[in-house]
C-alpha positions in Angstrom: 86.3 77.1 92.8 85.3 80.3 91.2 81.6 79.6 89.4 80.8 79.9 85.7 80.8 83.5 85.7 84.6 84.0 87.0 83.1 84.9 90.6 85.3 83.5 93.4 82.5 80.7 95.7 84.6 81.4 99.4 86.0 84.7 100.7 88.3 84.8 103.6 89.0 88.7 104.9 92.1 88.9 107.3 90.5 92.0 108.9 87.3 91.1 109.6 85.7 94.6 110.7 87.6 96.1 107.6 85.5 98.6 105.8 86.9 97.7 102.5 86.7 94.3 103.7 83.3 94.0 103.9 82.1 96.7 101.4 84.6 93.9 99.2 82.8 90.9 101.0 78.9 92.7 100.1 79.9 93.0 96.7 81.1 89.2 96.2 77.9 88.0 97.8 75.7 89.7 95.2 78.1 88.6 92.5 77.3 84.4 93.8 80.0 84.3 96.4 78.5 81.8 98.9 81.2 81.1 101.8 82.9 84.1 104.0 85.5 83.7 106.8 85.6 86.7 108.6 89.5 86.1 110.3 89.7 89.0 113.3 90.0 90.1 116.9 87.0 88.6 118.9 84.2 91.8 119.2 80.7 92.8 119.0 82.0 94.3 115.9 83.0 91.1 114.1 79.9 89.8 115.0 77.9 92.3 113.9 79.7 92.3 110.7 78.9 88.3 110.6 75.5 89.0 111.1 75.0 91.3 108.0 76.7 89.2 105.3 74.6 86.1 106.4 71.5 88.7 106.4 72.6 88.8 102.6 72.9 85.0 101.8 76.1 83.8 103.1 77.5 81.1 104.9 80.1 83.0 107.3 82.1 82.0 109.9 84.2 83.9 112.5 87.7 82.7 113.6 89.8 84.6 116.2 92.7 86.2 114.2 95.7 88.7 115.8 97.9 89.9 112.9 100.6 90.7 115.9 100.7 86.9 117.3 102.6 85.5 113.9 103.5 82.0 115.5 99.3 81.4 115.9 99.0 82.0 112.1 99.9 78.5 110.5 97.8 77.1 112.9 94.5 79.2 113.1 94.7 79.8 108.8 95.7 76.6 108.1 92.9 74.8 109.8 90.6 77.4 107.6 92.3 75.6 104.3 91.0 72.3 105.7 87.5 72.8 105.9 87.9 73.4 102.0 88.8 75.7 99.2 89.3 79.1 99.6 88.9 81.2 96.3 89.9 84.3 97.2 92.1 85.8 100.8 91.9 89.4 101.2 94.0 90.7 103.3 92.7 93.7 105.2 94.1 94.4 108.5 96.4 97.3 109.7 96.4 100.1 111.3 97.3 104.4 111.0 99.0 104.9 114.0 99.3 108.4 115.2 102.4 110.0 113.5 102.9 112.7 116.5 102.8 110.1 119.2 104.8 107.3 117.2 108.0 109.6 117.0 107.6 110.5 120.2 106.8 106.6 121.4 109.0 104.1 119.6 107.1 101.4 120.8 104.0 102.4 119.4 106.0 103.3 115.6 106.9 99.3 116.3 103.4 98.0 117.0 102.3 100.0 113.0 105.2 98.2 111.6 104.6 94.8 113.5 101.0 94.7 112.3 101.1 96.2 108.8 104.2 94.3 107.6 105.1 91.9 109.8 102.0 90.4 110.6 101.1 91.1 107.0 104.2 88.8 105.5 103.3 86.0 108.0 99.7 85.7 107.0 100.6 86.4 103.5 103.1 83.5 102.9 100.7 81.4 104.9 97.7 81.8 102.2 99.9 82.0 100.0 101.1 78.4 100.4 97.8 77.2 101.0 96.3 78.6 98.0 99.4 77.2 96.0 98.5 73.8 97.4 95.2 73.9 96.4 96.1 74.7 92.8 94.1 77.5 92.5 92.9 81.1 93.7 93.4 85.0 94.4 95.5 86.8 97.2 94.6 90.5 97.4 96.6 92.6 99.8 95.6 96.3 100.4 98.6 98.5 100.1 98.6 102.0 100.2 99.6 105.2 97.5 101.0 106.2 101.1 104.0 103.7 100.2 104.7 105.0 97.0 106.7 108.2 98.6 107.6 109.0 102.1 105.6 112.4 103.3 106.3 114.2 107.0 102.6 113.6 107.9 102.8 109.9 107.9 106.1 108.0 107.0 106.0 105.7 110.0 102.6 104.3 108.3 104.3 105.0 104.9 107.2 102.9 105.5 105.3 100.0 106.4 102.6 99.6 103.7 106.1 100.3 101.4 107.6 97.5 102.5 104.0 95.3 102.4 103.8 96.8 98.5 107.1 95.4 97.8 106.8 92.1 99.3 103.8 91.9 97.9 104.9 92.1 94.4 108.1 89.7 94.9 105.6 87.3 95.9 103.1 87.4 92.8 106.6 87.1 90.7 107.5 84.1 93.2 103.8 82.5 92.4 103.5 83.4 88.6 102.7 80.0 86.9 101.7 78.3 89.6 97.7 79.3 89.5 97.5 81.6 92.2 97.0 85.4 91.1 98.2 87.8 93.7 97.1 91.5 93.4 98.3 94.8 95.4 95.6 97.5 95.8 96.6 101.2 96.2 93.8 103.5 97.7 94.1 107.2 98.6 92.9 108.6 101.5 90.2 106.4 102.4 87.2 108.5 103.9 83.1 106.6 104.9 81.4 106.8 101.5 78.8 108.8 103.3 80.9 111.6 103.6 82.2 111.9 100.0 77.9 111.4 99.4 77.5 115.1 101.7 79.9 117.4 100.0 82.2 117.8 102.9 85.6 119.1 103.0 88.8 117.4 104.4 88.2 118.8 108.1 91.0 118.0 110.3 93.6 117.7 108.1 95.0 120.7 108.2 96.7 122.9 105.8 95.2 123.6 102.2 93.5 120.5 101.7 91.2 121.4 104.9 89.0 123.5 102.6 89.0 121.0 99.6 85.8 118.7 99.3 86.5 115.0 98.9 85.0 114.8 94.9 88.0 117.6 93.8 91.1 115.7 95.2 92.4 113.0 93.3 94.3 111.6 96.7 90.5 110.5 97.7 89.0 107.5 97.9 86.2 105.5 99.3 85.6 102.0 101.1 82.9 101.4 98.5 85.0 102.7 95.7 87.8 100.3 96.7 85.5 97.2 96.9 84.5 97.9 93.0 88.2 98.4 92.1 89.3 95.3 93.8 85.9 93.3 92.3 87.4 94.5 88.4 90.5 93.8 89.2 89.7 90.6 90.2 87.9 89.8 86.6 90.6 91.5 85.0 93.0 89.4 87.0 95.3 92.6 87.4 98.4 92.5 89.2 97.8 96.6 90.5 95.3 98.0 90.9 95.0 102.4 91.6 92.1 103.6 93.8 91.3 105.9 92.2 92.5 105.5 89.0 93.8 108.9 88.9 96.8 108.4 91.4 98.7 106.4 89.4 99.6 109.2 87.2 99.5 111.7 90.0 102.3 109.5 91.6 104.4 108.8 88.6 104.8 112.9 88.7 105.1 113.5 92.7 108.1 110.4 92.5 110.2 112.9 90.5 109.7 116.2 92.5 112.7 116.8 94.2 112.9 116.5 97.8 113.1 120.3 98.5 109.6 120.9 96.8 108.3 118.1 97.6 108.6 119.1 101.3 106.2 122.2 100.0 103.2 120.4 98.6 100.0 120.0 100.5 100.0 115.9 100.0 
């Protein structure tokens, strides 16, 4: 149960060597949260991340996690549930894929859909059912403003955190009532915090925005600058939450540009 001050006591991040996941899971421990599952692939990585958050004050566990193996996930999240409340799920995993070689290898454009909505809808309605069992807690599933519009540079990603977006909101409206609170985050362009701290420019993006630095483009956004959204939005118990704040009047106007301009615009 969430403690006296509103802060969820047990974490579980589907993603475990997310960035935002654990910039989210460092900001929770300092605000009380005690217990972290850490739900991924088996690597060095995951247990390198394990290692820091206990090195903070947590209790964390591991458990072997594969968003693309969806008839393992009843089983491997569900025996999470039984070893006791869980407060909050984040739900962090997916990947970019590589536009140029998705088109070109349909296989590939699968294995970015497979992971970022399939495996995302399995996991999702199995928290979801678990947390609605349990009477009580928060589902938070990173989107992406990439959803909000399809754009030639990425619509194969695009298309897939669209169709997370929208599940995800059907499924707060299918849980409303119930106790659970389900929230959708929406970043930009998510670049290492470091590099927004140095100044630099968007290199290798190509185009315009190659010469723009990260602090004068509202599209940009940072792991650690997700983590606080998400941590607010949790208080506020929001149902959306923009990252940064900005885009969600930047995409309200780009929605309504027609399809010839919109072709035009560096986004």
């Amino acid at each position: 149960m969430k403690d006296a001050f509103g802060a969820p006591q047990s974490l579980l991040v589907l993603g475990g060597t997310s960035e935002i996941g654990l910039a989210t899971a460092r900001r929770l421990i300092a605000h009380r949260t005690r217990t972290v599952w850490l739900a991924g692939r088996p690597s060095p990585a995951l247990d390198a991340a394990a290692d820091d958050l206990r090195g903070r004050g947590a209790y964390v566990q591991t458990v072997a996690f594969d968003a693309l193996d969806t008839e393992s996930h009843e089983t491997v999240l569900g025996k999470i549930f039984t070893e006791g409340d869980i407060d909050m799920v984040l739900l962090a995993f997916g990947i970019p894929g590589d536009q140029e070689r998705d088109e070109e290898e349909p296989l590939a454009a699968v294995r970015v859909a497979q992971t970022n909505y399939t495996g995302a809808v399995s996991a999702g309605l199995v928290c979801a059912g678990a947390l609605q069992a349990q009477g009580h807690g928060s589902l938070v599933v990173l989107s992406s403003v990439a959803g909000e519009r399809a754009r030639r540079a990425d619509f194969i990603y695009g298309s897939s955190k669209a169709g997370l977006d929208v599940f995800t909101q059907g499924l707060g409206d299918a849980l409303h009532g119930t106790g659970v609170h389900v929230m959708v985050v929406r970043p930009g362009l998510v670049v290492p915090d470091a590099a927004v701290a140095r100044g630099v420019g968007l290199r290798g993006a190509g185009g315009p925005l190659a010469t723009i630095p990260f602090t004068r483009t509202p599209l940009v956004t940072t792991p650690g600058a997700v983590a606080d959204a998400i941590v607010t939005g949790l208080r506020r118990r929001s149902e959306t939450v923009w990252v940064p704040g900005a885009l969600r009047a930047v995409m309200s106007a780009l929605r309504h540009v027609p399809r010839p301009l919109f072709r035009r615009l560096p986004v």
